[in-house]
Structures are given as structure tokens and as C-alpha cells.
C-alpha positions in Angstrom: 0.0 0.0 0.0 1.1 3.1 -1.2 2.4 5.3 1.9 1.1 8.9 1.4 -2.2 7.2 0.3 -5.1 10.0 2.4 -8.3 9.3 3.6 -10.9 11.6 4.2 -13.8 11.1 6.1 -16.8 13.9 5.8 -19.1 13.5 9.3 -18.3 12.4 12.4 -20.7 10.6 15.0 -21.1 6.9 15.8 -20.1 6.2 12.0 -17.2 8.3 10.8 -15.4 7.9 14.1 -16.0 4.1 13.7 -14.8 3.9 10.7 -11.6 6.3 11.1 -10.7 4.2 14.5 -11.1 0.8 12.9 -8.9 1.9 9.2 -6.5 3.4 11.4 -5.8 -0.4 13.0 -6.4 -2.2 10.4 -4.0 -0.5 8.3 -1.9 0.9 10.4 0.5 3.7 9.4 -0.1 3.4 6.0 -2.4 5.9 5.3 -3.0 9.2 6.8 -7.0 9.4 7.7 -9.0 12.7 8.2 -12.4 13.3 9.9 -13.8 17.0 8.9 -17.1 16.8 10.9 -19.1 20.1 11.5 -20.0 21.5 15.3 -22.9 23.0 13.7 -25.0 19.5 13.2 -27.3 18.2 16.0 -26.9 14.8 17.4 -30.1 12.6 18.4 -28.6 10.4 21.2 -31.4 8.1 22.1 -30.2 4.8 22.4 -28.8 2.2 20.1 -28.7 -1.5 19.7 -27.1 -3.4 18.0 -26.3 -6.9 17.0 -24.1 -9.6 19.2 -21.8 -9.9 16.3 -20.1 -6.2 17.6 -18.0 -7.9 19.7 -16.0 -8.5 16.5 -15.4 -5.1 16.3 -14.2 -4.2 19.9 -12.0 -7.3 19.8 -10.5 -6.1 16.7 -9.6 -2.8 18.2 -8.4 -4.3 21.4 -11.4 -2.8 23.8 -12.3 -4.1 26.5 -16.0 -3.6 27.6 -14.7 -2.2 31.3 -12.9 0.4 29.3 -16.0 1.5 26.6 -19.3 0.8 28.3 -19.0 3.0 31.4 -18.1 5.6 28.7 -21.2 5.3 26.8 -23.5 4.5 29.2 -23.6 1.2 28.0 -26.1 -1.9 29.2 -26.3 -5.7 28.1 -28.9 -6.5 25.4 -29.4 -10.9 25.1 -32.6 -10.6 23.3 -35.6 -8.5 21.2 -38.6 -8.8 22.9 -41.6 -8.1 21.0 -44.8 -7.1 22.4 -48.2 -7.2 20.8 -47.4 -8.2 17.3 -49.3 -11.2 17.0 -53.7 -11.3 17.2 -52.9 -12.9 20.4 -51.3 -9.8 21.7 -48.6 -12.5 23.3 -44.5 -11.5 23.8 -42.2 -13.3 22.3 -38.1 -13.0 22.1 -36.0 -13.0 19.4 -32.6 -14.4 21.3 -28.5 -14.5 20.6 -28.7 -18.1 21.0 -29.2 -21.4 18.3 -30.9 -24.7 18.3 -29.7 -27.6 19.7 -29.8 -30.2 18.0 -31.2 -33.5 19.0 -30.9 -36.8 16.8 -29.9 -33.8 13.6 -32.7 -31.7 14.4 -33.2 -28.7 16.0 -35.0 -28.0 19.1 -37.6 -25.7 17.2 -38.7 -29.1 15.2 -39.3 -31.5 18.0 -40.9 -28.5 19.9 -43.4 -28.8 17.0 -43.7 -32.3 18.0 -43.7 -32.2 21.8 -44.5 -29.1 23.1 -46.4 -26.7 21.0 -49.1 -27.0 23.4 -47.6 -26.6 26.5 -45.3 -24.0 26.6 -43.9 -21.2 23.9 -40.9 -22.1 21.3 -38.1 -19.1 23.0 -39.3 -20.5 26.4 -39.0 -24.2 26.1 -35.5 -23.9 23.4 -33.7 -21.1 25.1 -32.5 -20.0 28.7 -32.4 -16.6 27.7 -36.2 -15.8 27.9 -35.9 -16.8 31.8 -32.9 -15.1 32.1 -34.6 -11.6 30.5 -37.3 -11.8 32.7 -35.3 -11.8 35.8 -33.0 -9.0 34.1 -30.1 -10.9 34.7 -26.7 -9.9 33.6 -25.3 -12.5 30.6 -21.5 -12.6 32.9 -20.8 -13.8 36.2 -19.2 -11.2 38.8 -16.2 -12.4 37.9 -16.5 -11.6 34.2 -16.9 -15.3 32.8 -20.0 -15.0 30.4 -22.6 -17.8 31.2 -21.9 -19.8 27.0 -18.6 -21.0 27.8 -18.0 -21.8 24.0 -17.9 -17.9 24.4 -15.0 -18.0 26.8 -13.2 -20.5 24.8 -13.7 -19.1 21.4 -12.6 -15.5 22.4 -9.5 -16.7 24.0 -8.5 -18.5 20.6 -9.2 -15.7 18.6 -7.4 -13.4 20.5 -4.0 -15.4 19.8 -3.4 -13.6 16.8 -3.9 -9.6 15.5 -6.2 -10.1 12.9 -9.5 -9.1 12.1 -12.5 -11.5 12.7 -15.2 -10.8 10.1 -18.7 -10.9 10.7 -18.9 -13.5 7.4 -16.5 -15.8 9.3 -18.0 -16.2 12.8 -18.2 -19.4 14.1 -20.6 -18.8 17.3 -23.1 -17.1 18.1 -22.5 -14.5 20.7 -24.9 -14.4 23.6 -25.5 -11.2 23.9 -25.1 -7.6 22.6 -24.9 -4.1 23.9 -26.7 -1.0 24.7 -25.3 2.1 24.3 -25.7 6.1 23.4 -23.9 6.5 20.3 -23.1 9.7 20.4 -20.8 8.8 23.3 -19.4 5.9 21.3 -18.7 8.3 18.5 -16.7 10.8 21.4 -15.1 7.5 22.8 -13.8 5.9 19.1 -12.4 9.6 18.3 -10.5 9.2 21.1 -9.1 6.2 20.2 -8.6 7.1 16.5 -7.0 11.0 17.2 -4.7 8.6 19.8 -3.5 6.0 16.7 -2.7 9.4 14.4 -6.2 10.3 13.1 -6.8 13.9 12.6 -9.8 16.0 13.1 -11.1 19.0 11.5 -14.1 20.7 12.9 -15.2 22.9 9.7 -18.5 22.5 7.2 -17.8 21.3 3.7 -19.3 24.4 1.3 -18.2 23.2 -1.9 -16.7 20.4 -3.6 -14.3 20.2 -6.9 -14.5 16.9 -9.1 -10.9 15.9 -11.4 -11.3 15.2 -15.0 -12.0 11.7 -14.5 -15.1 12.6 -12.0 -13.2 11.8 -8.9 -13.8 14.2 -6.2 -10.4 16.1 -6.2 -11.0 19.1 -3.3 -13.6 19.9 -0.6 -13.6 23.6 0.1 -14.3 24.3 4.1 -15.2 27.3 5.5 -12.5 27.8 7.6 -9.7 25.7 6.3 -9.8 26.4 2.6 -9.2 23.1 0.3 -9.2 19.7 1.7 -7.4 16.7 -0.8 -7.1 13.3 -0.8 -7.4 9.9 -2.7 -10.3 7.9 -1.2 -13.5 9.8 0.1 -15.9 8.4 2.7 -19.3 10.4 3.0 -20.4 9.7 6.8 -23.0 12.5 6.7 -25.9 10.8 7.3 -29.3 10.8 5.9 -28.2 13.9 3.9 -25.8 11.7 1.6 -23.7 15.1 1.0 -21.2 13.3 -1.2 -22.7 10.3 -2.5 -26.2 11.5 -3.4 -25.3 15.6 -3.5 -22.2 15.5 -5.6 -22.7 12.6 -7.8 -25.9 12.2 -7.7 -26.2 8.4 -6.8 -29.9 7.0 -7.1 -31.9 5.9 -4.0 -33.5 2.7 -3.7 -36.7 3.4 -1.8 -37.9 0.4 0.5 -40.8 2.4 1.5 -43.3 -0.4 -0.5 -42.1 -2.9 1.8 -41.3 -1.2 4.8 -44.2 1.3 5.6 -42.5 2.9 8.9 -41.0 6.5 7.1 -40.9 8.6 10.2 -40.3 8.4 13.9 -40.8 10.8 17.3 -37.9 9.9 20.1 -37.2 11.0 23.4 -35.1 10.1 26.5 -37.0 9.1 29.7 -35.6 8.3 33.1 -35.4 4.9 34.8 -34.6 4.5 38.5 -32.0 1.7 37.9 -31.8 0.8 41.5 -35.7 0.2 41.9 -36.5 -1.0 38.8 -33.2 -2.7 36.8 -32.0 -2.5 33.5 -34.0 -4.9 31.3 -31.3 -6.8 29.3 -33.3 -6.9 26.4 -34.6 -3.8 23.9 -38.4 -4.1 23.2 -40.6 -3.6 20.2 -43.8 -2.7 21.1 -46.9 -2.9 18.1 -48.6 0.1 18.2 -51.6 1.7 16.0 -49.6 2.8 13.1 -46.0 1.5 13.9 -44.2 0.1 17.0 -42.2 1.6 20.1 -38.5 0.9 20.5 -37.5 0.6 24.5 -33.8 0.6 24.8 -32.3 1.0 28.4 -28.8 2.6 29.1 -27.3 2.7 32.4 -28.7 5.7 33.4 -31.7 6.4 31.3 -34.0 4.8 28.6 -33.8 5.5 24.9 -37.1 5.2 22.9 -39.2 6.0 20.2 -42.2 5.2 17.9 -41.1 4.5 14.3 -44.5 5.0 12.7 -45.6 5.3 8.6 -46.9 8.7 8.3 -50.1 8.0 5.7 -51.7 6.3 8.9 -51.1 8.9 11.5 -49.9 12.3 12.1 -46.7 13.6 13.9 -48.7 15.5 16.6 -50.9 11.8 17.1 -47.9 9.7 16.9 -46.4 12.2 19.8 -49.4 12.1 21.8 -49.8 8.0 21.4 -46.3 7.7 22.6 -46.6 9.8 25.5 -49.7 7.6 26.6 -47.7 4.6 25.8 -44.7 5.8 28.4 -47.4 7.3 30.8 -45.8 9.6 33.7 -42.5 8.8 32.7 -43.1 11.1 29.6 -43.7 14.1 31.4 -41.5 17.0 31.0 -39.0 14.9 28.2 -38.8 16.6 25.2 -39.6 15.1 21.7 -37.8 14.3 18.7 -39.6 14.4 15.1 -37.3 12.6 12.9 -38.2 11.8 8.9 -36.3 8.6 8.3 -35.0 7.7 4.7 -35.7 4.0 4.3 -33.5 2.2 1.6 -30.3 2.6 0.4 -28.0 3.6 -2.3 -27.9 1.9 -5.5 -24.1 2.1 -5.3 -22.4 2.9 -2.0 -19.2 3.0 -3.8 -18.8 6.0 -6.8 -15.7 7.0 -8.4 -13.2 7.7 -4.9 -16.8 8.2 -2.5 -17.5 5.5 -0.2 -20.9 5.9 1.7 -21.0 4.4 5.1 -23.5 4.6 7.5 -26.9 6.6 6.8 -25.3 8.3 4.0 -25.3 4.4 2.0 -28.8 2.6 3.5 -30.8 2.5 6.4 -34.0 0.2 7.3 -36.5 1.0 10.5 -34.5 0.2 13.5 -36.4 -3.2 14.1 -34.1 -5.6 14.8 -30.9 -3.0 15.5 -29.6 -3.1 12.5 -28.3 0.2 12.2 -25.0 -0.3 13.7 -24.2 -3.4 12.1 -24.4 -2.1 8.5 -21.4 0.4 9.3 -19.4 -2.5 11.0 -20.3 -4.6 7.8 -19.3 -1.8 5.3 -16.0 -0.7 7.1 -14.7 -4.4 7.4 -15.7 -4.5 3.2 -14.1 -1.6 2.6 -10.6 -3.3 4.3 -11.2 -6.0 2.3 -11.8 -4.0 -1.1 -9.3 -1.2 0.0 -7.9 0.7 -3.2 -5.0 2.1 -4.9 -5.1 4.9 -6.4 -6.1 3.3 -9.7 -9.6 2.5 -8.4 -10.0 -1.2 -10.0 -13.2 -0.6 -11.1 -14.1 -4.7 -10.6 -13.1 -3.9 -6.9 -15.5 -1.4 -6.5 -18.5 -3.4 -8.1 -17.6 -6.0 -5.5 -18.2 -3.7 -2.6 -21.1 -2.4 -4.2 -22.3 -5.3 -4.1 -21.7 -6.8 -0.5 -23.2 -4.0 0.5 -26.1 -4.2 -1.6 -27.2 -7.6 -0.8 -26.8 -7.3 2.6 -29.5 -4.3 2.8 -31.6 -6.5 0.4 -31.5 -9.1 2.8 -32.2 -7.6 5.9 -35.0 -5.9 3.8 -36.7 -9.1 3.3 -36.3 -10.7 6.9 -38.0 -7.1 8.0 -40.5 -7.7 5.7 -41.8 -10.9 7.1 -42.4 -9.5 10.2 -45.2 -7.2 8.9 -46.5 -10.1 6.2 -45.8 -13.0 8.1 -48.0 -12.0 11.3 -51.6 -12.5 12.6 -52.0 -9.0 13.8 -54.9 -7.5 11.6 -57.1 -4.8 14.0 -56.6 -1.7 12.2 -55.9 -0.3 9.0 -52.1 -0.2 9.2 -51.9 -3.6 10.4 -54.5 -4.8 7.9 -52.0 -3.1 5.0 -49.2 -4.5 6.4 -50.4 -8.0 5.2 -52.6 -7.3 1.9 -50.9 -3.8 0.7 -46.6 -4.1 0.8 -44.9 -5.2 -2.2 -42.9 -8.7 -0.9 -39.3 -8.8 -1.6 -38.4 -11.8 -4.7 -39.1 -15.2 -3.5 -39.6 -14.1 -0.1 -43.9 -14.9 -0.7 -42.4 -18.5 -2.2 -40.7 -19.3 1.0 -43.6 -18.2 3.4 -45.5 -21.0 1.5 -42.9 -23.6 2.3 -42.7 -22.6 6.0 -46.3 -23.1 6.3 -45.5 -26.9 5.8 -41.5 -26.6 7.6 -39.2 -24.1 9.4 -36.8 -22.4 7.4 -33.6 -23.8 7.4 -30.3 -22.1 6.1 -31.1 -23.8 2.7 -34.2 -22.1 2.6 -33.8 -18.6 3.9 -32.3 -15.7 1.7 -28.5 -17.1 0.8 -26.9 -13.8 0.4 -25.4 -12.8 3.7 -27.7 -10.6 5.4 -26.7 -11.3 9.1 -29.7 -13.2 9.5 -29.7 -17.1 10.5 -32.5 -19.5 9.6 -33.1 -19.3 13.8 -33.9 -16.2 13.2 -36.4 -16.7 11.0 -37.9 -19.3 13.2 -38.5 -17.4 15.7 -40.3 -14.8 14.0 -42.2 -17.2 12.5 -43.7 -18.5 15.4 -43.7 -15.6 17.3 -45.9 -14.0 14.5 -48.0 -16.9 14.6 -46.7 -18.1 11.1 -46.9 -21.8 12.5 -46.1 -24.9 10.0 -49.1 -27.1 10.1 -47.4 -29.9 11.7 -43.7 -31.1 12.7 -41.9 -32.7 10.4 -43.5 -35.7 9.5 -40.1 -37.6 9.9 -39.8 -37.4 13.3 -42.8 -39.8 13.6 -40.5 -42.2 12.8 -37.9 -41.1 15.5 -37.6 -41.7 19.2 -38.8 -39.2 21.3 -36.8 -40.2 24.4 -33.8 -38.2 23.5 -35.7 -34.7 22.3 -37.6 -34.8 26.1 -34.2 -35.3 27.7 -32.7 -32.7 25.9 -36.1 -30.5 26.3 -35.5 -31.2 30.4 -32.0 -30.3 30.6 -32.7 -27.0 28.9 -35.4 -26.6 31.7 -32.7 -27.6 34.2 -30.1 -25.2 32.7 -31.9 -22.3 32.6 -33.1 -22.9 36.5 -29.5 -23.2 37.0 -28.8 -19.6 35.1 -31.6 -18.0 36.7 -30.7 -19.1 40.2 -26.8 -18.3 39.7 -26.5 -15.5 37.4 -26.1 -11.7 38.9 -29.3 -8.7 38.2 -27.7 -6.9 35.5 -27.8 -3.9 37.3 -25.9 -5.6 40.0 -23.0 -6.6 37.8 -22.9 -3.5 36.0 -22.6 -1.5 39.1 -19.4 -2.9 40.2 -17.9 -2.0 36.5 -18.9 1.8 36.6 -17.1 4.4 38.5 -19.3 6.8 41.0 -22.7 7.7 39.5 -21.7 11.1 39.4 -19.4 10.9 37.4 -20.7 8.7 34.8 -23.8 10.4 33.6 -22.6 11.9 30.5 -25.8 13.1 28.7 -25.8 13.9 25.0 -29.2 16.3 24.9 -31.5 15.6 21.9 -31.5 19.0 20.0 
């Protein structure tokens, strides 16, 4: 790699800061790496989630979580509960956990069998359900975390500096994070500005393309022209670069994904009274669904909502009812969300990461693990200064199928589901146009659970137990179990059934209240509460 090869990144926040701290490891000193971020721009700051697989990334960087979380206000996330999204009105959990497998099945399939009667799928194949309901902390007080495949797997990775890509993970993490990103954004510049990166606080005001339609020069206001080789637009849903200067088209996933706006706020929680719930929570409401996301010192939510069904002043007032007395006094957030993506991230010397390439409603956190995904492709397809125009149609499309992916799994939890007692919910199942082959595949799951055969094959971040559980949390039950089971004994799938059962007693009975565990990691509560005021 050529030595003086520069790197600029336009935006800060949760993404650019990401992406400048994890280029400036993974590549070391060989390029110089520039973050021009404006003061002027307003930060949201209610809460993110994200997926287990993020571990990956702090490992990578050498983090350790005593040294982030407290930083970021950070809590434990195991699960998704949802709440009210079948015709039941029933819970259900969407957990970092797989099937075991019993005889070659999974769990899922002789629950089908066994159990589907008597108790719920996440309840009777999972310990994490019991262990969300008793907010319990996912590690032990001295720091072991209750999977020990976990244990073992992180201690081999860690043997050697190399990155471990989110395509390449061989477990399944137990649990994920909490966390305000806009003090993950202040922590990773840190870390970045400490490995070389530089920072320029100005505003971009113009921008001057090369013959060959590279971007050449961005004019700030206060620090005149700004040049380097490789561009990477971090400036959120405003796409300054990408969609401003060269005019890349947007994808809209609107026809599939109804929710286009959302109202946020940040409401207190008395953590030594009530906990910290180590899950986030989707809650169905008239027109959309409420995200809960609890930090260390505060909650994080908002509804995400489709706008032809309800106005922002009724979507304000149906959350406030929704959060009750805790909403009084908090201030709202109106935000107009712009749902799809790019249909190249990549153009000319521009890479879009972050908002600025693709975003889908925050259902199952997916927000943060699209910038992880795109700066580990972007490692992986880094240029020279020749811009190999096969590289960049590669990235282009990682990126894309991933967002196409994730597209459809978020689709089948609108079409998929039994919930049907208004007119939003009623469109959601007769009026959204279904991704390719996804209305195909609901017809086989009516008759099987999906399998990693059967589910989308591009890598979305998605596993066929994934899809499982929606299913049958949605009330998108196959008809029967697998008719090759009547053929098997059942002795072995009750045994394993009963030392699931036994496990998770064990968990439940051993395991620390997250807020207890957390409370021995974070210094004085004084001094912690670092606030980031929505604006």
C-alpha cells in the first residue's frame, strides 16, 4: 500500500469515528485518515442497539468492555422482545442463541412435535427468555459470560492480531450491547486521534470533481481546500457526497417497509428500583411500534411509525400515553427517516457508510451493524489509487445484498404475522410489495421451518433461527412437525427439552441482576452520567 495514500472522512458521529478508529488499526500507518465533521449539526442520542456480532469489532480494536461501556452509558442487550405483534397480543423473544440439535434436528422441530401446546418455542429452546425476565446480567461477577463456548472461542481468537469478520464467525455470541452513540462516536475519536487520526471541525461548502469525475478538493469554510485519494461520505441521511455531488440513485424500500418517520425521546429509569431490562423491546402500536432501549442511566425510545396512517402531533401524543408519567416534562424528537439505500455505495473515490449508504427501520438493530459490515468491506476491497473498477463493483455489491436481505427478513415481520385490528396492520399483510421469493418461501414454511437452505443465501446477518423465531412468534406456524420425526424416538428430544429446563433454572438461580453486575464495572454515578441532549 502506497504510503502517502489519504483518507478523508466527511461526518463524524457513531459512524465516521468508527470507521476512522477501525482503518486506522487495520491498516496501520499506512495511510494518513482525516475526519472533517461540522460542530454546527445536531446529534439525536437516544439509544442504540445493536447486533451480538459487535464484539468482532471491539475485539479487533483491542477494547475491552470495562474500558468503553461505562463511557457510553452502555447496558447488556441478550434478546428482542416483541410485544403485541401477533392477534394474540402475546410476547415473544427474538434471542442470541441457536438450536440444539437433537438426533440432527433442531429444538424448534421436535418442539413442534412435543411441546407446541404446552409451553412457547423461545421459552421451552432457550435459557435466555428466563434469564430476560429476571434482568439478569449475561456474565458472572467475575466476568466469565454464562456460554462457555464464548469464553473459549474468544481466547483463541485473541491469539493472533487479525481481524474476525462478521462473514466468518463461528458462534453465536450471547449477547449484545446497549449504548448512546453519540458517546461511542466521542469514545472511538478518542481512540482514533490517539492512533494518528486527525480532526477538522469545519462545514464542507463546496466540492471540486478531477477530469476523470473523482472528487479532487472539498472547500471548508474555515480551512480552505481539503485533498485526498479515497472519500468516505459519513453525513448521514443527507448523503452530502454520495447522493449531493454525484448524484447516486436511492433505492426506496418504503413499498415494503411502511414505517418513514419516527418521534424519540429520553426518559428516566430509576435503575436501583427497577433494573436494567437486558433486552430492547418492540412494542406494536396503531400505526408503527415503540423501540424501549435501556442505558445505564436512562431509557432511549421512540415510535417509528408510517406517516399516511397517523400524524406527527398523534404519533407524539400515542407515545406519551404509551410511556405514561415517565413522559412528562421529556422533550420530543420528530425525525423523517429515509428508508433504503443507495444503489451504489461505492462511486468514483466516494464511499458511503453509515446513513449516508442505507438504512432500514431500526427493528431488529440493524443500524450499527451495516457500518461494521461496510467498514470491514471496505478493508477488504481497500484501493489504490487506480480505483480497479471490478473492486468497486464488488463492494457495491456486499453492501447491496446485505441491505436486500435484511430488507426481506423485515418484511416478514409485517407479512408474516396475525396481527390484523386496524388499517395499518390490515395493510401490512394485503398492501406491501414482498421482496423476490420471499412470498415462495412463506408458502414452504407453512408446511417446515426455514432452514439455512431455505432462507435468503446472500449474507444478510440473518440465520435460519432467526427466522424461526419470527415465524412462530408471528403466529406463522407450519401445520405440523416434520412428518419424519414420527419415525424417531422421542426419548432423547424430552431429555434434551428437560436439561434446557434444568439449565436455565441453574442460570436463573446463579446469574447476577444486571444492574448488579454492572454496578461494580462503573465508577461513581456522578461521574458517569454523560448526557448527549436531543437537540
Amino acid at each position: 500500500m502506497e504510503s502517502n495514500f489519504k483518507v478523508v472522512i466527511v461526518g463524524g458521529g457513531s459512524a465516521g469515528w468508527m470507521t476512522a478508529a477501525y482503518l486506522s488499526k487495520a491498516l496501520k500507518h499506512s495511510v494518513d485518515i482525516c475526519v472533517v465533521e461540522s460542530s454546527n449539526i445536531p446529534t439525536v442520542g437516544v439509544g442504540e442497539a445493536t447486533f451480538s456480532d459487535i464484539h468482532l469489532f471491539f475485539e479487533f480494536l483491542g477494547i475491552r468492555e470495562e474500558d468503553w461501556m461505562p463511557e457510553c452509558n452502555a447496558s447488556y442487550k441478550l434478546a428482542i422482545r416483541f410485544v403485541n405483534w401477533n392477534a394474540e397480543g402475546r410476547r415473544f423473544y427474538h434471542p442470541f442463541q441457536k438450536f440444539d440439535l437433537i438426533d440432527g434436528r433442531r429444538a424448534a422441530e421436535w418442539w413442534l412435535k412435543l411441546k407446541k401446546d404446552s409451553q412457547p418455542c423461545d421459552y421451552s429452546c432457550f435459557s435466555v427468555p428466563a434469564i430476560c425476565d429476571r434482568q439478569l446480567s449475561p456474565r458472572y461477577l467475575d466476568g466469565s459470560v454464562f456460554d462457555s463456548k464464548v469464553n473459549s472461542y474468544l481466547t483463541e481468537a485473541r491469539k493472533d492480531d487479525r481481524p474476525l469478520l462478521l462473514e466468518d464467525l463461528q458462534i453465536q455470541y450471547p449477547y449484545a450491547y446497549h449504548f448512546d452513540a453519540n458517546l461511542l462516536g466521542k469514545f472511538m475519536s478518542r481512540y482514533a486521534k490517539k492512533r494518528g487520526v486527525k480532526q477538522m471541525l469545519d462545514e464542507v461548502v463546496d466540492v471540486q470533481l478531477a477530469e476523470n469525475g473523482h472528487i479532487q478538493t472539498l472547500v471548508t469554510r474555515e480551512h480552505g481546500p481539503v485533498q485526498a485519494d479515497l472519500f468516505i461520505d459519513c453525513t448521514g441521511f443527507r448523503g452530502l457526497l454520495i447522493n449531493k455531488v454525484f448524484n447516486e440513485p436511492f433505492i426506496s424500500f418504503l413499498d415494503s417497509l411502511p414505517c418513514d418517520s419516527a418521534v424519540a425521546m429520553q426518559v428516566t429509569n430509576d435503575v436501583e428500583r427497577e433494573g436494567i431490562n437486558p433486552f430492547t423491546t418492540a412494542t406494536a402500536l396503531s400505526a408503527g411500534w415503540v423501540w424501549n432501549i435501556p442505558l445505564y442511566h436512562r431509557i432511549g425510545t421512540g415510535y417509528v411509525y408510517a406517516s399516511p396512517f397517523i400524524s406527527s402531533d398523534d404519533a407524539e401524543r400515542e407515545l406519551r400515553q404509551h410511556l405514561g408519567s415517565r413522559a412528562e416534562g421529556c422533550k420530543a424528537l420528530h425525525i423523517k427517516m429515509r428508508i433504503g439505500r443507495n444503489r451504489n455505495s461505492w462511486v468514483k473515490n466516494c464511499v458511503a457508510i453509515g446513513l449516508s449508504s442505507g438504512f432500514v427501520e431500526p427493528l431488529e438493530s440493524t443500524g450499527i451493524f451495516f457500518v461494521q459490515h461496510a467498514i470491514e468491506q471496505l478493508v477488504t476491497h481497500f484501493p489504490d489509487k487506480s480505483f480497479v473498477e471490478e473492486n468497486i463493483k464488488s463492494y457495491n455489491r456486499a453492501v447491496a445484498e446485505l441491505m436486500d436481505g435484511v430488507r426481506e427478513f423485515l418484511t416478514l415481520h409485517y407479512v408474516a404475522g396475525t396481527k390484523q385490528d386496524n388499517a395499518f396492520w390490515k395493510a401490512t399483510k394485503h398492501d406491501l410489495a414482498v421482496p423476490e421469493g420471499l412470498a415462495e418461501r412463506l408458502r414452504l414454511w407453512k408446511h417446515c421451518l426455514p432452514t439455512n437452505r431455505t432462507i435468503n443465501q446472500k449474507y444478510h446477518g440473518f440465520q435460519s433461527m432467526s427466522y424461526c423465531v419470527m415465524l412462530l412468534g408471528l403466529g406463522h406456524c407450519p401445520e405440523r412437525a416434520l412428518p419424519a420425526l414420527d419415525y424417531m424416538d422421542n426419548s432423547k428430544a424430552l431429555a434434551v427439552f428437560e436439561q434446557i429446563r434444568r439449565r436455565t433454572d441453574y442460570l436463573t438461580a446463579t446469574l447476577p441482576a444486571q444492574y448488579e453486575f454492572l454496578k461494580t464495572r462503573y465508577p461513581a454515578e456522578e461521574s458517569v452520567l454523560r448526557e448527549v441532549s436531543i437537540s
